[in-house]
N, CA, C and O of each residue as an XYZ file, in Angstrom:
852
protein
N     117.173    162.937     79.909
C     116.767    162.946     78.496
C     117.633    161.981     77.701
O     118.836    162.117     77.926
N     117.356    161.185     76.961
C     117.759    160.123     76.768
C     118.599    161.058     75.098
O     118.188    162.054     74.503
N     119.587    160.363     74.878
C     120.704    161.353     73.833
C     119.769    160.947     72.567
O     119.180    159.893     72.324
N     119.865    162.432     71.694
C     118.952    162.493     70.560
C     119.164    161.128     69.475
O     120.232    160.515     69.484
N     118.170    160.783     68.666
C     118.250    159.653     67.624
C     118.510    160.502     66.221
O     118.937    159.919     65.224
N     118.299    161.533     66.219
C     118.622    162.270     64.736
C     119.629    162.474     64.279
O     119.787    163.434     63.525
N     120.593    161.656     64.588
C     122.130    161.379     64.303
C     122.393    161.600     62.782
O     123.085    162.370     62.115
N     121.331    160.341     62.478
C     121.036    160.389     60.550
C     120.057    160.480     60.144
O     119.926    159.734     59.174
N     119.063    161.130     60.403
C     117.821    161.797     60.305
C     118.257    163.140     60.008
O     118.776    163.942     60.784
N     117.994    163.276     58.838
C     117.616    164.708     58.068
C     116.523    165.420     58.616
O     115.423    165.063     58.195
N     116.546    166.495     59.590
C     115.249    167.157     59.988
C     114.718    168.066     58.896
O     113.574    168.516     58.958
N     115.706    168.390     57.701
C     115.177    169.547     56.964
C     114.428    168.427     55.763
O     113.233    168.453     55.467
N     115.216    167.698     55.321
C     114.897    166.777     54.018
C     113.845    165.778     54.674
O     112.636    165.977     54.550
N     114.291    164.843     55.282
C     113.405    164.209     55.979
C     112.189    164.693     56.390
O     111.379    163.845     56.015
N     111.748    165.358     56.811
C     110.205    166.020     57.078
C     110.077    166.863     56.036
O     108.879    166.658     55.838
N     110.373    167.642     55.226
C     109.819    167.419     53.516
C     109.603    166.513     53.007
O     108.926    166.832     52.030
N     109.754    165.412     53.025
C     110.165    164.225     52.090
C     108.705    163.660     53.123
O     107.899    163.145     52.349
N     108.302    163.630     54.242
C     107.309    162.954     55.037
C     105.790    164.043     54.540
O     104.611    163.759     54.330
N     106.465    165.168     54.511
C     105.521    166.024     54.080
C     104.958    166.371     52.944
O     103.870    166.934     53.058
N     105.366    166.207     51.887
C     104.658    166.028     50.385
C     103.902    165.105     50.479
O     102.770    165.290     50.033
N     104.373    163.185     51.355
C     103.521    162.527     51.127
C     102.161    162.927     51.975
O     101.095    162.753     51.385
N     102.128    163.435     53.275
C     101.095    163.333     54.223
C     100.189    164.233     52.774
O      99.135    163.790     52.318
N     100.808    165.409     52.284
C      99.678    166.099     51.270
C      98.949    165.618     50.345
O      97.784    165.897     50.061
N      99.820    164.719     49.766
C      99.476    163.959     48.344
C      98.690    163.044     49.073
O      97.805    162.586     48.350
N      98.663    162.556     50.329
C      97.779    161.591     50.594
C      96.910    162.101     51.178
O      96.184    161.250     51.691
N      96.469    163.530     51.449
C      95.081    164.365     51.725
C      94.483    164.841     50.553
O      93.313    165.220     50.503
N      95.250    164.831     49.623
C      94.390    165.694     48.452
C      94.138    164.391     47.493
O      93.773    164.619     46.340
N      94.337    162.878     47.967
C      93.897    161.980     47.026
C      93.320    160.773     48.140
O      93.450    159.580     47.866
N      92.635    161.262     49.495
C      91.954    160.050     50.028
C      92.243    158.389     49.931
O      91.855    157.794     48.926
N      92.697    157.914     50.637
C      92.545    156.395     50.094
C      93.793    155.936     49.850
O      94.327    154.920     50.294
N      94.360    157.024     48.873
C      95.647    156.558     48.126
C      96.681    156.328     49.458
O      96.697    157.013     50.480
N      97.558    155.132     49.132
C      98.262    154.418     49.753
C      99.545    154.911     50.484
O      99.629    154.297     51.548
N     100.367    155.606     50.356
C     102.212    156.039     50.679
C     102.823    155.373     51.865
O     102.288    155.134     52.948
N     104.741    154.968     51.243
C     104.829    154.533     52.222
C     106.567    155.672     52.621
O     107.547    155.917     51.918
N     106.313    155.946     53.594
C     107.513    157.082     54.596
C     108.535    156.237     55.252
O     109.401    156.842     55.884
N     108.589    154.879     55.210
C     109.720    154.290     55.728
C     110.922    154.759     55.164
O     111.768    154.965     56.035
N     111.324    155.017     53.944
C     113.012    155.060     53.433
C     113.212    157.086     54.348
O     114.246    157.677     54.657
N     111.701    157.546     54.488
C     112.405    158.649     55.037
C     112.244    158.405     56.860
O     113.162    158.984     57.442
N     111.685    157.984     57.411
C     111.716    157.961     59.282
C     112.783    156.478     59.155
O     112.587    155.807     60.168
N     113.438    156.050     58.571
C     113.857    154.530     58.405
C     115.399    154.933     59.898
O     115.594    154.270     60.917
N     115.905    155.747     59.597
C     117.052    156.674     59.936
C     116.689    156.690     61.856
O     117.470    156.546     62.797
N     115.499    156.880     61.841
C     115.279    157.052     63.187
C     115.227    155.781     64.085
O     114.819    154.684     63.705
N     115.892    156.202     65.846
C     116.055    155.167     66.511
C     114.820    154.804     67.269
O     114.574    155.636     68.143
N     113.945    153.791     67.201
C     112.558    153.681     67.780
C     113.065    154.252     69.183
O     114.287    154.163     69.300
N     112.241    154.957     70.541
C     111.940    155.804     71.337
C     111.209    155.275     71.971
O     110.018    155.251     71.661
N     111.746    154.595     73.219
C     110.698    154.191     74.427
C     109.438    153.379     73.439
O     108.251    153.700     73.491
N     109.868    152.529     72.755
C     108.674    151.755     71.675
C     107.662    152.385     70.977
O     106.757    151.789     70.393
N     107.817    153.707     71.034
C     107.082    154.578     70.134
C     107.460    154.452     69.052
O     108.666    154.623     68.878
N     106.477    154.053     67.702
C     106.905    153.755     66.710
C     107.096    154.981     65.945
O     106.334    155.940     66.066
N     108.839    154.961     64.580
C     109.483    155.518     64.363
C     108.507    156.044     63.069
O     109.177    156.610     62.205
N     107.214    155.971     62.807
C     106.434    156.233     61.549
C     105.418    157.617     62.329
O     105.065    158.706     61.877
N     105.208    157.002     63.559
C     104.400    158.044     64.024
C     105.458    159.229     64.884
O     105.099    160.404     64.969
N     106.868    158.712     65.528
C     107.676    160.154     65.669
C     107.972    160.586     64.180
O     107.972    161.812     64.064
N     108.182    160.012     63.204
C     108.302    160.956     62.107
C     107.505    162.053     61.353
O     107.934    163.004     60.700
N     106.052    161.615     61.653
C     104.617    162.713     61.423
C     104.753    163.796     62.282
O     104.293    164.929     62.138
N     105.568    163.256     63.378
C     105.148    164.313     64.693
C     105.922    165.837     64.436
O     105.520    166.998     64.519
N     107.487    165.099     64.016
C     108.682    165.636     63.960
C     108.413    166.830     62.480
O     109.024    167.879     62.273
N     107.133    166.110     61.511
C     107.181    167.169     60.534
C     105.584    168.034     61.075
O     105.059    168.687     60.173
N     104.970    168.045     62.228
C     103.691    168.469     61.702
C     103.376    169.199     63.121
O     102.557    170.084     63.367
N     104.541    168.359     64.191
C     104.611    169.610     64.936
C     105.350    170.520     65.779
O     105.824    169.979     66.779
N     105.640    172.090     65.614
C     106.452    172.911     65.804
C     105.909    173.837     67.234
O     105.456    173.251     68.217
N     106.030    175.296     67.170
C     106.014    176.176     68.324
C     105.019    176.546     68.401
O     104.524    176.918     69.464
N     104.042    176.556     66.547
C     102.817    177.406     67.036
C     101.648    176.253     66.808
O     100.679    176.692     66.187
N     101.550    174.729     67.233
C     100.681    173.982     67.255
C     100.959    173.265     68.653
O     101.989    173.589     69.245
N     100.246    172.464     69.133
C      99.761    171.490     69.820
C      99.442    170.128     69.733
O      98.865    169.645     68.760
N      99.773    169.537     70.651
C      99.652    168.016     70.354
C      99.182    167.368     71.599
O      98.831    168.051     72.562
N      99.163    166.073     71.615
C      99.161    164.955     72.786
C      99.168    163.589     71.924
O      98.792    163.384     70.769
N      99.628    162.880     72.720
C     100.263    161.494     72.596
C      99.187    160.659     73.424
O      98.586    161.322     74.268
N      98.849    159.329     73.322
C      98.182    158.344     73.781
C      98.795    156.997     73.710
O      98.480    156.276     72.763
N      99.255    156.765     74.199
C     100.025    155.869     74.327
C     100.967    155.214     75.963
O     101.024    155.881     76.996
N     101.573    153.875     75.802
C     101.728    153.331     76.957
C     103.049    154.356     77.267
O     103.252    154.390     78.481
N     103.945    155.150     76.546
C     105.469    155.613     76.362
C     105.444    157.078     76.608
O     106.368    157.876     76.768
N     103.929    157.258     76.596
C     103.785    158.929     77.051
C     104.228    159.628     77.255
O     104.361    160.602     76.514
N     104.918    159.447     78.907
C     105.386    160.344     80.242
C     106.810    160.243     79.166
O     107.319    161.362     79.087
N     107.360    159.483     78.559
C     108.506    159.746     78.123
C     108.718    160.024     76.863
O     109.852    159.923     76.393
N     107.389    160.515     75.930
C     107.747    160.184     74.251
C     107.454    162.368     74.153
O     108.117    163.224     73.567
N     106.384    162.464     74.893
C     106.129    164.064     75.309
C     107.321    164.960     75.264
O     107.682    165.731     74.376
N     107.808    164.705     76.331
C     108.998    165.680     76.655
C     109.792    165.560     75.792
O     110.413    166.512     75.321
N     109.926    164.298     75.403
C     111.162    164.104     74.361
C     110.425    165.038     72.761
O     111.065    165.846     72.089
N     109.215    164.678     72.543
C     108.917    165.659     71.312
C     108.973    166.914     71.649
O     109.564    167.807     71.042
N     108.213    167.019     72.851
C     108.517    168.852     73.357
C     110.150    169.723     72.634
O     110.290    170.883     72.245
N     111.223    168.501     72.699
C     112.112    169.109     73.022
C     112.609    169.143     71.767
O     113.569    169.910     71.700
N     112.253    168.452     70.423
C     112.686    168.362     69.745
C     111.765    169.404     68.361
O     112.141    169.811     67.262
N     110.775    169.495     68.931
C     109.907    170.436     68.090
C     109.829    171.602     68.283
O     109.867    172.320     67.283
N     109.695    172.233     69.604
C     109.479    173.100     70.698
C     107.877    173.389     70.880
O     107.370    174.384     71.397
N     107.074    172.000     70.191
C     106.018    171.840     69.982
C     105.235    171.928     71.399
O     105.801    171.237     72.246
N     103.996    172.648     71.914
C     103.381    172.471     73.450
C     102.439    171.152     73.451
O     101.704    170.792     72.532
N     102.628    170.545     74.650
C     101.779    169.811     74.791
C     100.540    170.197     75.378
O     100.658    171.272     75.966
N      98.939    169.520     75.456
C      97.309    169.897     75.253
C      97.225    168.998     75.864
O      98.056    168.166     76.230
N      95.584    169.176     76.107
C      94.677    168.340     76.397
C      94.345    167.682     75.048
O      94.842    167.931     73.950
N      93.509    166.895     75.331
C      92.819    166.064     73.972
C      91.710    167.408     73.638
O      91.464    167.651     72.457
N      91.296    167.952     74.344
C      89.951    169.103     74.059
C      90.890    170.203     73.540
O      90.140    171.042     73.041
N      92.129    170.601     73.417
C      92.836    171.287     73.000
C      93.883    171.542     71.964
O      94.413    172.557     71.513
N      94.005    170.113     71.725
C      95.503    169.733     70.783
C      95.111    169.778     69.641
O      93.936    169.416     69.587
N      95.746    170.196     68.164
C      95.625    170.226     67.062
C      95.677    168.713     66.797
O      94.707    168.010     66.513
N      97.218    168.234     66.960
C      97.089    166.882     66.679
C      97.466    165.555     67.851
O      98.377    165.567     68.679
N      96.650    164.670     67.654
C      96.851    163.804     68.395
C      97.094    162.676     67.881
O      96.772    162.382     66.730
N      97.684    161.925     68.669
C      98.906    160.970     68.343
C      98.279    159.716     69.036
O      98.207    159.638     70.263
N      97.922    158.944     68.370
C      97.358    157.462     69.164
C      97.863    155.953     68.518
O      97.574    155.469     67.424
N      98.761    155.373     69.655
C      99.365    154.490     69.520
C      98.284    152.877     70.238
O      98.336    151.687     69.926
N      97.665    153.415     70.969
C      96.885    152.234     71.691
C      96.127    151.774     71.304
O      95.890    152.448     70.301
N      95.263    150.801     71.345
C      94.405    150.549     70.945
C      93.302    150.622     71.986
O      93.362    150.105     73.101
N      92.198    151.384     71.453
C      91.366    152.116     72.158
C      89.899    151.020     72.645
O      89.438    150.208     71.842
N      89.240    151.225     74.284
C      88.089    150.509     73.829
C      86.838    151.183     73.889
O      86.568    151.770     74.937
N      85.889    151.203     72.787
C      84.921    151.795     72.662
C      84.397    152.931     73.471
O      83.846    153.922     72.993
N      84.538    152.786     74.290
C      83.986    153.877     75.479
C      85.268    155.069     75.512
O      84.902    156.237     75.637
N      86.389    154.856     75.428
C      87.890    155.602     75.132
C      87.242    156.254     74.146
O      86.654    157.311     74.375
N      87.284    155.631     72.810
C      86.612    156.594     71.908
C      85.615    157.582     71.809
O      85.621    158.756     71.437
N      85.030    157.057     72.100
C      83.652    157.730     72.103
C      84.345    159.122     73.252
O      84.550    160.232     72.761
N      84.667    158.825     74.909
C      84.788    159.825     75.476
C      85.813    161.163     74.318
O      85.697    162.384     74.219
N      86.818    160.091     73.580
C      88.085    161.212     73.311
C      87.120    161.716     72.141
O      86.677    162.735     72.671
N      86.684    161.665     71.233
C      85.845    161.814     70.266
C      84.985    163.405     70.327
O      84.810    164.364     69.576
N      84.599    162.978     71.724
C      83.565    164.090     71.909
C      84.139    164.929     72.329
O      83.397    165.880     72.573
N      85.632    165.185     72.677
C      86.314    166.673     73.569
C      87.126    167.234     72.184
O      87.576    168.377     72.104
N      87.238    166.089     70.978
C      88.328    166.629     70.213
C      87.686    168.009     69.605
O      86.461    167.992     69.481
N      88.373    169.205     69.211
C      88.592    170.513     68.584
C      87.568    170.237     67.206
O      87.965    169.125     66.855
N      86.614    170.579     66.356
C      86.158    170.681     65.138
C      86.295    171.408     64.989
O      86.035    171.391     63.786
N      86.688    172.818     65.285
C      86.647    173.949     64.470
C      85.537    174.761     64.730
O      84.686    174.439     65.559
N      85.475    176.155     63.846
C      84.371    176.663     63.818
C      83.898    177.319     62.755
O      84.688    177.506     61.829
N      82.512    177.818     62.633
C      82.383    178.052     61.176
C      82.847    178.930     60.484
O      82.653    178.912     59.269
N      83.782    180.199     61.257
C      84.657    181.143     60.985
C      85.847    180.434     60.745
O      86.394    180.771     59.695
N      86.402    179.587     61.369
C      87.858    178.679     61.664
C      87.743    177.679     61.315
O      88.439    177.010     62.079
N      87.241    176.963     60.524
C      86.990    175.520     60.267
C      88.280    174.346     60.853
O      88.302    173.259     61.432
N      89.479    175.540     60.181
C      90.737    174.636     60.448
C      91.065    174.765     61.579
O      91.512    173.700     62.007
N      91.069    175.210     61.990
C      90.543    175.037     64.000
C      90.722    174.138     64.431
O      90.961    174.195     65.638
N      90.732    172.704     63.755
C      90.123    171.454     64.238
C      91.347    170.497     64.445
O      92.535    170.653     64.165
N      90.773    169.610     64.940
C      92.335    168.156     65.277
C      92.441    167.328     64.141
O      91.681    166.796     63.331
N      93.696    167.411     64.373
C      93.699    165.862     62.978
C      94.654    164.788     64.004
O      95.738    165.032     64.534
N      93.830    163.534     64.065
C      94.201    162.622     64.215
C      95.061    161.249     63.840
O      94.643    160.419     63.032
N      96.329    161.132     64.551
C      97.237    160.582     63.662
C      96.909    158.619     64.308
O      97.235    158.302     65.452
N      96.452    157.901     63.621
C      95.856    156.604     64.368
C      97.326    155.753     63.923
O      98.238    155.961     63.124
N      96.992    154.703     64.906
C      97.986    153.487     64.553
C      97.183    152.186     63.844
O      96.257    151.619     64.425
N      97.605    151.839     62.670
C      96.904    150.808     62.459
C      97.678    149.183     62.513
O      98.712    149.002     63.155
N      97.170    148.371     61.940
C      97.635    146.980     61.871
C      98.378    147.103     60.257
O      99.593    147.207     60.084
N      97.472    147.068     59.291
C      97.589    147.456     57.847
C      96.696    148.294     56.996
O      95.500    148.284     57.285
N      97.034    148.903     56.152
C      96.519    149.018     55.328
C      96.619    148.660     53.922
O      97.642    149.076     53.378
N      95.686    147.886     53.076
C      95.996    147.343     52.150
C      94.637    148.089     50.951
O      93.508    148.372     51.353
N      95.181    148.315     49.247
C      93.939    148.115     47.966
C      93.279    147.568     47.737
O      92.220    147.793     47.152
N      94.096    145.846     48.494
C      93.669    144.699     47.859
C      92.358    144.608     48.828
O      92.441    144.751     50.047
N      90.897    144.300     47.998
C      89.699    144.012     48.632
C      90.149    142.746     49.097
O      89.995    142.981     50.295
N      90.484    141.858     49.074
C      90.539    140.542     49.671
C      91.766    140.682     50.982
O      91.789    139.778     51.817
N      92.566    141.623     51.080
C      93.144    141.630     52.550
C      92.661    141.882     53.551
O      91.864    142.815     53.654
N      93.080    140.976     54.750
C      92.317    141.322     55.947
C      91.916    142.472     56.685
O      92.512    143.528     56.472
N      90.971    142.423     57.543
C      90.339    143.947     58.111
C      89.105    144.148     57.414
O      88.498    143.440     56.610
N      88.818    145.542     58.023
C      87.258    146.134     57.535
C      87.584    146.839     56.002
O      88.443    147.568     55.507
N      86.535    146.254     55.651
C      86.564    146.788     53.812
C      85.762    148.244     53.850
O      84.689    148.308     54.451
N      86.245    149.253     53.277
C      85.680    150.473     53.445
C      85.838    150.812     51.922
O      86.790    150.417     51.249
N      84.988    151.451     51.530
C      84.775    152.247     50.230
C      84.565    153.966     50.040
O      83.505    154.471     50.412
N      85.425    154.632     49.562
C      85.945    155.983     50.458
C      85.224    156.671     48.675
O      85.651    156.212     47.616
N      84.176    157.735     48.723
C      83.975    158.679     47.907
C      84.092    160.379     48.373
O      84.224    160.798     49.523
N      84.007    161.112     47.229
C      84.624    162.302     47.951
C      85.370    163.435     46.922
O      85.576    163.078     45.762
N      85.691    164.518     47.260
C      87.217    164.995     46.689
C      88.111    164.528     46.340
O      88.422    163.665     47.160
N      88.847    164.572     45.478
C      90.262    163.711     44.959
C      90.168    162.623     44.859
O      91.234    162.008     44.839
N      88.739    161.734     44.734
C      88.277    160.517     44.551
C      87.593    160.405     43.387
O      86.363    160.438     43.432
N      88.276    160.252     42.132
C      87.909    159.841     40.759
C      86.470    158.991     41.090
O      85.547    159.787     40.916
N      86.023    157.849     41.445
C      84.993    157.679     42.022
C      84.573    156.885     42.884
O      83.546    157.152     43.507
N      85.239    155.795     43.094
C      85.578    155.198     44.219
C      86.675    154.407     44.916
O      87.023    153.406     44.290
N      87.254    154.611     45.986
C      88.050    153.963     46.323
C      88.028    152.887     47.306
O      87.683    153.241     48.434
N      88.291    151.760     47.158
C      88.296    150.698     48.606
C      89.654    150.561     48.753
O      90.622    150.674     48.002
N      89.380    150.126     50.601
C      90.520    149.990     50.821
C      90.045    148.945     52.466
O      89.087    148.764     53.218
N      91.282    148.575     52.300
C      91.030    147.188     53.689
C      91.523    147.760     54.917
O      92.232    148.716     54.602
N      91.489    147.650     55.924
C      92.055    148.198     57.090
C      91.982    147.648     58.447
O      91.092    148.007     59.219
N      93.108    146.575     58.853
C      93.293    145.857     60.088
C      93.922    146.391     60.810
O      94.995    146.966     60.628
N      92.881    146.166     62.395
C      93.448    146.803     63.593
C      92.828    148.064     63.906
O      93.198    148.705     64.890
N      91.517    148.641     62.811
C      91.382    149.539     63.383
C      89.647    148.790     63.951
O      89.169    147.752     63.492
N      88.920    149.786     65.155
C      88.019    149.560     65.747
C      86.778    150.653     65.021
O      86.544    151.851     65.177
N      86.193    149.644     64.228
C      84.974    150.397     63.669
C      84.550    151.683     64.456
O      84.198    152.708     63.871
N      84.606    151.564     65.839
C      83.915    152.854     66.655
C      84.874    154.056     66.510
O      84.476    155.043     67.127
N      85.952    154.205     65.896
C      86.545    155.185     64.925
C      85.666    155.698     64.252
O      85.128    156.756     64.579
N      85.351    154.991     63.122
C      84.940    155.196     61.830
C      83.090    156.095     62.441
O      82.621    157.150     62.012
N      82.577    155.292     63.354
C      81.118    155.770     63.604
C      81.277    156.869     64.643
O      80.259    157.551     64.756
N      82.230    157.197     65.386
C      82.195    158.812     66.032
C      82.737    159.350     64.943
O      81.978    160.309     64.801
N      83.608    159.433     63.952
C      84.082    159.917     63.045
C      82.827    160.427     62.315
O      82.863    161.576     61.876
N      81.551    159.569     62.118
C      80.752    160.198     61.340
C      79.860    161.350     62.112
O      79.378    162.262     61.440
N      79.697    161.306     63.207
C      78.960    162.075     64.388
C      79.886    163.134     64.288
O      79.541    164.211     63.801
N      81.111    162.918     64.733
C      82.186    164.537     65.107
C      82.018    166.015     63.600
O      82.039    167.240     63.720
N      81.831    164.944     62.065
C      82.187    165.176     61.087
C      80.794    165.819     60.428
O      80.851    166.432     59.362
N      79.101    165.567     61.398
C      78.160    165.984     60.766
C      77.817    166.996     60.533
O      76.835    166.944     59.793
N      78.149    168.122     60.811
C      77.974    169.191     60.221
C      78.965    170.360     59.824
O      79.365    171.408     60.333
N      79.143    169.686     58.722
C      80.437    170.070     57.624
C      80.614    171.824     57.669
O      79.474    172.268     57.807
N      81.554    172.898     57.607
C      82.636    172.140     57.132
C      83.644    172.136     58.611
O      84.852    172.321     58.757
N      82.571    171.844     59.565
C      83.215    171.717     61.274
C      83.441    170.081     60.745
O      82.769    169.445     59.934
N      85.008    169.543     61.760
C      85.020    168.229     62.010
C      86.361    168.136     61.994
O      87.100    169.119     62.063
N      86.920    166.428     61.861
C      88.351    166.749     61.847
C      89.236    165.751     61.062
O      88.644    164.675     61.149
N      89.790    165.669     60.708
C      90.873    164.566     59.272
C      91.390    163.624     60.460
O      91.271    163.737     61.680
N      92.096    162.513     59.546
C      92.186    161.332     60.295
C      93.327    160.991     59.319
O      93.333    161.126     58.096
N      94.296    160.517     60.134
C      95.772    160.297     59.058
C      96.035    158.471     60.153
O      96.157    158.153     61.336
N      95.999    157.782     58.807
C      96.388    156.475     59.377
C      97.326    155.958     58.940
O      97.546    156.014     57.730
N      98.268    155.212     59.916
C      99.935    154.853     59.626
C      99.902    153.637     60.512
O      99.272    153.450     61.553
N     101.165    152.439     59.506
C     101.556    151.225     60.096
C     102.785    151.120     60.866
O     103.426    152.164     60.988
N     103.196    150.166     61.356
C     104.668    150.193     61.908
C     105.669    150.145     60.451
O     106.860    150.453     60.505
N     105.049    149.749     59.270
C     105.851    149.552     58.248
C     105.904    150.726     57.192
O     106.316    150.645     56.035
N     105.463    151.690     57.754
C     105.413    152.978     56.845
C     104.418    153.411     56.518
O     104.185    154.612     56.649
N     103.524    152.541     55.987
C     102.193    152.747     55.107
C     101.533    153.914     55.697
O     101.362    153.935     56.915
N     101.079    155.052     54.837
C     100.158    155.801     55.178
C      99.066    156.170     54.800
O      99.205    156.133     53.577
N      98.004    156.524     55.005
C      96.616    156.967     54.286
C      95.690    157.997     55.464
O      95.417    158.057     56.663
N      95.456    158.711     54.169
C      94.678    159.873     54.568
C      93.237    159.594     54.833
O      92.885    158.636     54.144
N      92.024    160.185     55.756
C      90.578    160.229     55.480
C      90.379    161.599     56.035
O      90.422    161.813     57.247
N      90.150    162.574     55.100
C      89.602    164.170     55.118
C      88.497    164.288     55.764
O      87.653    163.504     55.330
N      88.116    164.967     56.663
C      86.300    165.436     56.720
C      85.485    165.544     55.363
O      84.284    165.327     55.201
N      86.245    165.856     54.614
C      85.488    165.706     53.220
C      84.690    164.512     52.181
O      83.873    164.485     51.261
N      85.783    163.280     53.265
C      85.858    161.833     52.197
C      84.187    161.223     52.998
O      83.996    161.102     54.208
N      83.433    161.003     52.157
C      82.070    159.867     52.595
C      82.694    158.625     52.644
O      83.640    158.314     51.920
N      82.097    157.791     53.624
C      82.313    156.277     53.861
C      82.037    154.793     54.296
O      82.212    154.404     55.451
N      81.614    154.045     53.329
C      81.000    153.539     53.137
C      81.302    151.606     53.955
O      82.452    151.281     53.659
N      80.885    150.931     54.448
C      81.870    149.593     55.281
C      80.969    148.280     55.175
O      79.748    148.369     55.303
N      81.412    147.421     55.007
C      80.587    145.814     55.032
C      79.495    146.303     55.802
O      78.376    146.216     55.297
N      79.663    146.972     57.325
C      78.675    146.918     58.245
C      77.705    147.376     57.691
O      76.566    147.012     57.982
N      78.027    148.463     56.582
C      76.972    149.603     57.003
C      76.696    151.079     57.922
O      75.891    152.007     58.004
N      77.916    150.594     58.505
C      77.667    151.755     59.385
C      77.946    152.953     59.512
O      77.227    153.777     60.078
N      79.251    153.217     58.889
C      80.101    154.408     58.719
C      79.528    155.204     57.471
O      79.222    154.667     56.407
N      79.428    156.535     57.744
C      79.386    157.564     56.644
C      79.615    158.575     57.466
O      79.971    158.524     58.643
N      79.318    159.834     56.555
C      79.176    161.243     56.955
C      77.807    162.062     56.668
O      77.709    163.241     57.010
């Protein structure tokens, strides 16, 4: 086991401080946050980036589930196991999952269809997915897919740009998510902090056309 990085990592402050934003950025869609000055402390981990062990470190404990996707796996697992006392799942089982790779279409689609929605007694039942992106940017003119997010906590519309991610996200996202209030949230993060929320709740709208709910 490779000697802990939380040397200067606040586990109590630090994952509060990660955790107001992940909220504020579920109960306002779209809206932007960035968690670097709080995971900043942490030592990157077998190249697992220090934005997505910091989500992990606040979101998961003894009585949730997870899995990791990624090239650092066999070694990023045990090491969260040990630091959360969090269990590791299947993808058909895990509350949250953790995806560092970049996926190709057929990946999706298979992981898509095993993930947890919930049920209509349990809604929250379901997985929330923590993605890796390239960027996320307000600005309509930055690179990536232009998406226009309406919804809850969406005054009335929001755009937002988003490089690196693979549209076939966004279109099993609308399939997993069709019959409300079964489905599952989607939390997207950069290597540079940036975070943003998309709820089962948020409609969504893309250049293509293709994405909604």
């Amino acid at each position: 086991m490779t000697e802990a990085n939380l040397d200067t990592f606040d586990m109590v402050f630090g994952t509060q401080a990660v955790y107001r934003n992940l909220l504020d950025c579920m109960a306002r869609p779209g809206k932007i946050l960035n968690i670097c000055s709080s995971t900043q402390m942490l030592k990157k981990q077998h190249d697992f980036p220090t934005v997505l062990e910091g989500i992990a470190l606040t979101l998961v404990d003894q009585e949730v589930t997870f899995t990791i996707i990624s090239h650092s796996s066999k070694e990023i697992i045990p090491y969260l196991k040990w630091k959360t006392f969090g269990n590791e799942a299947s993808i058909a089982q895990a509350d949250f999952i953790f995806i560092q790779e970049k996926l190709e279409e057929i990946e999706i689609i298979e992981l898509m269809n095993q993930v947890k929605r919930g049920t209509l007694e349990d809604p929250h039942l379901s997985a929330t997915i923590i993605l890796l992106v390239q960027s996320i940017s307000s600005d309509p003119e930055a690179p990536g897919i232009k998406m226009t997010l309406q919804g809850p906590g969406i005054a009335e519309k929001k755009v937002v740009c988003l490089d690196g991610l693979s549209q076939y996200w966004m279109n099993e996202r609308s399939n997993v998510n069709k019959e409300f209030p079964l489905g599952i949230d989607i939390i997207l993060a950069t290597e540079t902090g940036d975070i943003m929320a998309i709820p089962r709740t948020t409609s969504i709208e893309s250049e293509e056309d293709a994405w909604g709910m």
